[in-house]
N, C-alpha and C positions, 0 to 999 in steps of 0.2 A: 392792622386794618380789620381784620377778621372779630376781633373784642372790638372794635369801635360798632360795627354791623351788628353785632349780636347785642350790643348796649340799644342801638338804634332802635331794634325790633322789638326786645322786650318793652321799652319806655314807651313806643306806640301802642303794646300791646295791653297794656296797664291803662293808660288813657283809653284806649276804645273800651274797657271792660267799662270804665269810671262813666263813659257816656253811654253806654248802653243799660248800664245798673240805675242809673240817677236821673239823665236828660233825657233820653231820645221820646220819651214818650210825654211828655210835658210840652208846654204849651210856651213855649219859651226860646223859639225859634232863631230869632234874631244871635242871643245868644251863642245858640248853640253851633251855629253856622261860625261865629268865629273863634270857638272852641275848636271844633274840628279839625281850621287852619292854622291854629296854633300851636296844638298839640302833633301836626306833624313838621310843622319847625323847632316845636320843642324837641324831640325826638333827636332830629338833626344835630342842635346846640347841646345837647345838656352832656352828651359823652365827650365833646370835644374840649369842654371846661376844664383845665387843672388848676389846682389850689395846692401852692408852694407853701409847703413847712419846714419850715428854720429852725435845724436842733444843734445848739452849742456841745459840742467835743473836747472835753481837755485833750492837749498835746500828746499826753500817752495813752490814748484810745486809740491814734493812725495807725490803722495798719500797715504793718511791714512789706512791703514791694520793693524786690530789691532790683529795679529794672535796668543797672550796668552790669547784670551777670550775663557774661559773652555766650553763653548758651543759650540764652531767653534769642537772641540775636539772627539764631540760627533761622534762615531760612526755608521752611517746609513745603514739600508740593503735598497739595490738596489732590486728590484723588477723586474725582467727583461722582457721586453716586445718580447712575443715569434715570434711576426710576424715582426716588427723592426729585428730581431736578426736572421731572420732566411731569409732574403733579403742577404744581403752580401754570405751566405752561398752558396745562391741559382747561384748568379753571377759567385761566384767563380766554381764552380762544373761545370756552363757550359760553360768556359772558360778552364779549364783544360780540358774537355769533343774535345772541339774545337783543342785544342794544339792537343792532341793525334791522331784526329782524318787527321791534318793535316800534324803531323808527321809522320805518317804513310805513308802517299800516299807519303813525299818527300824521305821516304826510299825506298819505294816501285819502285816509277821510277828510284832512282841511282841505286840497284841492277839491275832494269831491264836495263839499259845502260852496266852495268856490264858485264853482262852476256852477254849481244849483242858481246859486245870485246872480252871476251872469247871463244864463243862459232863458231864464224864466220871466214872463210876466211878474212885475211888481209893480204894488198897489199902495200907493204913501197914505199914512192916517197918522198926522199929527207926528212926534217923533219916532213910527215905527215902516217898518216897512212888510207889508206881508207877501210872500213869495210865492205865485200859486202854481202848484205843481200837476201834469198830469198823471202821475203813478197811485197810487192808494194805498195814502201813507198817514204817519198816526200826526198829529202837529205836535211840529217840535220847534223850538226857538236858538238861534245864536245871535246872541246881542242881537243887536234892533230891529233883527230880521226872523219875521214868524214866519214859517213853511205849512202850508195847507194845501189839500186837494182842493183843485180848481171846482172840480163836477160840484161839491159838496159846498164850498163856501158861493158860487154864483149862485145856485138852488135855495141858499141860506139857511143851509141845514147843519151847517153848526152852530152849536149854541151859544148866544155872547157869553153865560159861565165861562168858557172853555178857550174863547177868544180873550178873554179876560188874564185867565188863569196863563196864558202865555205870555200875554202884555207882561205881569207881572215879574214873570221871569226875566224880558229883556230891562224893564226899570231897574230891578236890582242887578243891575249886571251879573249874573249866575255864571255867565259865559265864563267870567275870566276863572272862577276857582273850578269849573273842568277842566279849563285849558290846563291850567295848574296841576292838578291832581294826576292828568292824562300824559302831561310831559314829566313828572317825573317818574309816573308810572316806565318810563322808554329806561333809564336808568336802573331803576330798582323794580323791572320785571319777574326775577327770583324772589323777591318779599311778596307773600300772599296776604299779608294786611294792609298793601298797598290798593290791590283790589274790593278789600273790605270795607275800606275808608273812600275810595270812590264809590262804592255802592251806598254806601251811608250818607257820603256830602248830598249826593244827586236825591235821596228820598226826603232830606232838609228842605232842601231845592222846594218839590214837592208841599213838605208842613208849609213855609213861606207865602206859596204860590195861593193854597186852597185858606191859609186864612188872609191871603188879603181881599178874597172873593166876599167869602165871609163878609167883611167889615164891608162892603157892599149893600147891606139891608137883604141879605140874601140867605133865606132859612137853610137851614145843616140839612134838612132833610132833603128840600126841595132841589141844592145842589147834589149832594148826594145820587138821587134821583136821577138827575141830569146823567151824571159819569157814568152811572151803572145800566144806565138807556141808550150813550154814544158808545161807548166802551165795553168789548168782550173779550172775551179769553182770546177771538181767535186777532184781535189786535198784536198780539205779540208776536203775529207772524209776517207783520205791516214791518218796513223800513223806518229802525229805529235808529237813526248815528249817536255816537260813543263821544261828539264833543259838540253835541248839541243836547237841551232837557227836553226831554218829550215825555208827554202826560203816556203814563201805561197803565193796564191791567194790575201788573204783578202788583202793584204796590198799594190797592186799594182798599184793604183791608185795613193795615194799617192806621193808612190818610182817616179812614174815617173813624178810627179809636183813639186818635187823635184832636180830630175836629170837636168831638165831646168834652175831651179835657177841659178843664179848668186849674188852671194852674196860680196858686195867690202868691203877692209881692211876699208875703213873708216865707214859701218855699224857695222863688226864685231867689232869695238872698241870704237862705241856707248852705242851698245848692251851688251858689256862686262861691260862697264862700267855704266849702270845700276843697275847689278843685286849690287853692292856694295852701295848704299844709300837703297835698299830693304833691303840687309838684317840689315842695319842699325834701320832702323825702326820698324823689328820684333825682334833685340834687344831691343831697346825700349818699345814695346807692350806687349812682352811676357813673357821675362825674370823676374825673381823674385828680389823683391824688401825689404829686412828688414830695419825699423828705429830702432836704438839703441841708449836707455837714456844712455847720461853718466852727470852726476852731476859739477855742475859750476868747472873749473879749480880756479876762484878766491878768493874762500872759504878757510877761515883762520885756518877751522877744518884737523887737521891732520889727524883726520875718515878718511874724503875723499879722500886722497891722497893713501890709499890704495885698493886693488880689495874687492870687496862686500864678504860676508861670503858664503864659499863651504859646508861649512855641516858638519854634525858631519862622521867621519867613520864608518866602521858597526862594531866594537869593540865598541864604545862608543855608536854606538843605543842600541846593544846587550845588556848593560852594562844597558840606562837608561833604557831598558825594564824590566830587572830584578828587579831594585828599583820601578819602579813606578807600575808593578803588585803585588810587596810584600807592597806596602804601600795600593794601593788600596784596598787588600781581607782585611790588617788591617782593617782601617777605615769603610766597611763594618761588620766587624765582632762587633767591639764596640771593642774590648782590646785593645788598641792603647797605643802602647811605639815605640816613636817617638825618633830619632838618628838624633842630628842634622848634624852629620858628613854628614849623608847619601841621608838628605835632601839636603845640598846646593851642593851636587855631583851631586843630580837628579836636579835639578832649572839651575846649570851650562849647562848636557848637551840639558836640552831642551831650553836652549838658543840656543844654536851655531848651532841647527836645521835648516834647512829651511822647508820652507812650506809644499812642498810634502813631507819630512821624517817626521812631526810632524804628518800630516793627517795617515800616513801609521805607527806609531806607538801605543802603549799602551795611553790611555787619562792619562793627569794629572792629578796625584789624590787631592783631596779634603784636605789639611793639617789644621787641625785647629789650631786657633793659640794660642801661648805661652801663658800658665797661667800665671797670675799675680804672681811676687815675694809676698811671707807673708811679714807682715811688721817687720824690723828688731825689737824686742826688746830691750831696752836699756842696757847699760853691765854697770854694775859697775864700778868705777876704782880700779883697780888691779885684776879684774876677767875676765878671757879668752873666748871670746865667740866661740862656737862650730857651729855657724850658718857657713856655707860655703858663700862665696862673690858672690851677684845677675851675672847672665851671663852677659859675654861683648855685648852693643848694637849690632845691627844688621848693615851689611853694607852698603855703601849705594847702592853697585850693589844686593846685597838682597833685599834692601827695592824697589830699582824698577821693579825688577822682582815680587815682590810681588804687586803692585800695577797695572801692567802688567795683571797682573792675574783677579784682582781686574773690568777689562775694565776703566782703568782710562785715562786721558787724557793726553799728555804730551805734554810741549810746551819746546824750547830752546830757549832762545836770544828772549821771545816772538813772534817765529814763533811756529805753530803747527809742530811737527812731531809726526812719527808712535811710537810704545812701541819697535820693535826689534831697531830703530837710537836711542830711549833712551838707550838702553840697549847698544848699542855699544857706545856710548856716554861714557858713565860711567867706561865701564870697559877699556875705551880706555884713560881717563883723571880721577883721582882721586883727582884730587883738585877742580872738580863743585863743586856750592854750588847748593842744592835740596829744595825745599820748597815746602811738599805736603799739601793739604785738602780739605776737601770736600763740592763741589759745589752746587748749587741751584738744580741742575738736579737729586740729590744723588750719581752720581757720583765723586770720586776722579779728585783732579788734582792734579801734579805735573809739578813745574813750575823748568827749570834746566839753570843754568846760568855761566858766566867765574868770572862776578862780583859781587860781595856779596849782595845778595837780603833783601830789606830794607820792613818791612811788616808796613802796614800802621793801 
């Protein structure tokens, strides 16, 4: 989570450089207004992106895991480190602390807009509503609703420029990309370019606003004029809300370095066409990357032409749990009356395990092995012997799973593999031939082959 955020802020940070180096001052507003919402859902998408690669593996490249060694088994108490453990805690609590405290204030100003529209004189003029307030406050717009001082607009002392320049805000619905900006602002109040990109959409706001006055038949200079005649410094001391646009001071300077611009169709489709190789290369940078093994397609083992083993279900964990805690309190107790049925039901399912459900199960218990047949004594002829006939050998996917056990070595075709490919080996082909014994190291080997193994 922490690389997904840190992916997030850079990508917005890159983009805002990209619009402040090339757009913001350019006359090309429309644009840039959905540049700015773009680029902060791009931000969002572009780290959460992975692009899966597929690299073929011969056989003898798997690594050896040898996960039926009864020791891997063993269960460990974790020890938990209380100051490690109590970091995350602590992040988190002042991060929820933050939410709240930012979701608060964003309720806190919509009901107070609320209640402004409720409580106030309104005046309908065609699809807008203008709201006339007794306080002395700067005009500001949410959706189709202008707020003005009462004193000021019955005297007609504000100028249509500026009745205008609000209009225009409520036509292009401006409202909703504060609303926007300001609600996610509640979430991601720890990012300080969260604040910088609301400060940037809302002076957009603003470029839109002052040239659609413009396009009015209305001189740069003579509005101009206008704002720097209704508007003063000490304006910014007027009630200005955070999810409404309201014409200020601070940002005049600007607005009118702006309003001179001239910006030609062949910059604008320079410029446009820049930001497509950017974001090209913050998919490249950022976007998430997984390599996935898949096993040689031109291996002769019909193993590999199927998907790898899912595991056992939890009827069949349930089930080996039960066998292998009634075996283990045996073996602990000493009375030990061993079921062979029961044992190769428990050896099957903790084959078909995988890794995590073996760790997250009962250990294998400890089965000691089959006593020696007595030896038969000799019968007479014509005397019937009462001796019952020695068990059938053991098989050979028993005998690997037992040697499995054992940590023994397994090779195929003279390549090394792991004990779970032995095991699927076997139970996948019952005509290998096996030839185990044991090595210099005192470890077992088992050597597993298609062609009849010749012992020297």
């Amino acid at each position: 989570m922490e690389t997904y955020l840190l992916k997030t802020i850079a990508c917005m940070a890159i983009l805002l450089i990209f619009y402040k180096l090339l757009l913001e001052k350019e006359n090309m507003h429309v644009l840039k207004r959905f540049y700015l919402l773009g680029a902060i859902i791009a931000s969002f998408l572009i780290p959460s992106i992975v692009f899966i690669d597929y690299v073929e593996l011969p056989v003898s490249s798997i690594p050896i895991v040898n996960t039926l060694n009864q020791n891997t088994l063993l269960v460990t108490e974790n020890v938990p480190n209380f100051n490690k453990a109590n970091i995350p805690l602590v992040f988190t609590t002042i991060y929820i602390a933050g939410v709240l405290l930012f979701g608060f204030r964003f309720c806190k100003n919509l009901i107070q807009i609320l209640k402004r529209i409720t409580n106030n004189t309104k005046l309908q003029t065609g699809a807008f509503f203008r709201v006339l307030l007794l306080e002395d406050i700067t005009p500001h717009t949410f959706f189709s609703y202008i707020f003005l001082n009462k004193t000021r607009f019955e005297s007609s002392a504000i100028p249509k420029e500026v009745l205008l320049h609000e209009e225009t805000h409520a036509k292009q619905y401006h409202s909703i990309d504060v609303l926007f900006i300001e609600f996610l602002q509640v979430f991601m109040w720890f990012n300080p370019l969260i604040y910088q990109y609301n400060k940037t959409i809302k002076l957009n706001h603003e470029f839109l606003a002052d040239s659609a006055v413009l396009k009015k038949d209305i001189k740069t200079t003579s509005y101009q004029n206008t704002l720097l005649s209704y508007l003063s410094p000490d304006s910014k001391k007027k009630y200005q809300p955070t999810l409404a646009n309201a014409i200020n001071y601070s940002s005049i300077k600007k607005r009118f370095t702006v309003m001179k611009k001239q910006t030609s169709k062949k910059s604008i489709i320079l410029r446009s066409t820049l930001i497509i190789p950017l974001l090209a290369l913050l998919f490249y940078s950022f976007s998430e990357r997984q390599i996935v093994e898949k096993e040689s397609a031109n291996t002769n083992l019909s193993i590999l032409q199927h998907s790898p083993q899912e595991g056992a279900t939890a009827e069949e964990i349930l089930e080996y749990n039960t066998l292998a805690k009634k075996y283990n309190a045996i073996t602990k107790s000493g009375h030990i009356i061993i079921k062979k049925k029961e044992v190769d039901r428990m050896s099957y399912l903790y084959s078909i395990m995988t890794k995590k459900e073996r760790k997250n199960t009962e250990p294998y218990p400890t089965i000691p092995p089959m006593p020696e047949p007595p030896t038969t004594p000799k019968v007479k002829k014509g005397e019937i012997s009462n001796i019952p006939p020695p068990p059938a050998p053991k098989s050979p996917l028993d005998h690997v799973i037992e040697m499995a056990k054992k940590d023994a070595g397994f090779y195929y075709e003279g390549n090394k593999i792991s004990s779970d490919r032995a095991i699927e080996l076997v139970k996948t082909n019952k005509n290998l031939n096996i030839d185990s014994r044991r090595s210099n190291t005192g470890k077992p080997t088992v050597k597993i082959s298609i062609k009849p193994i010749h012992i020297k």
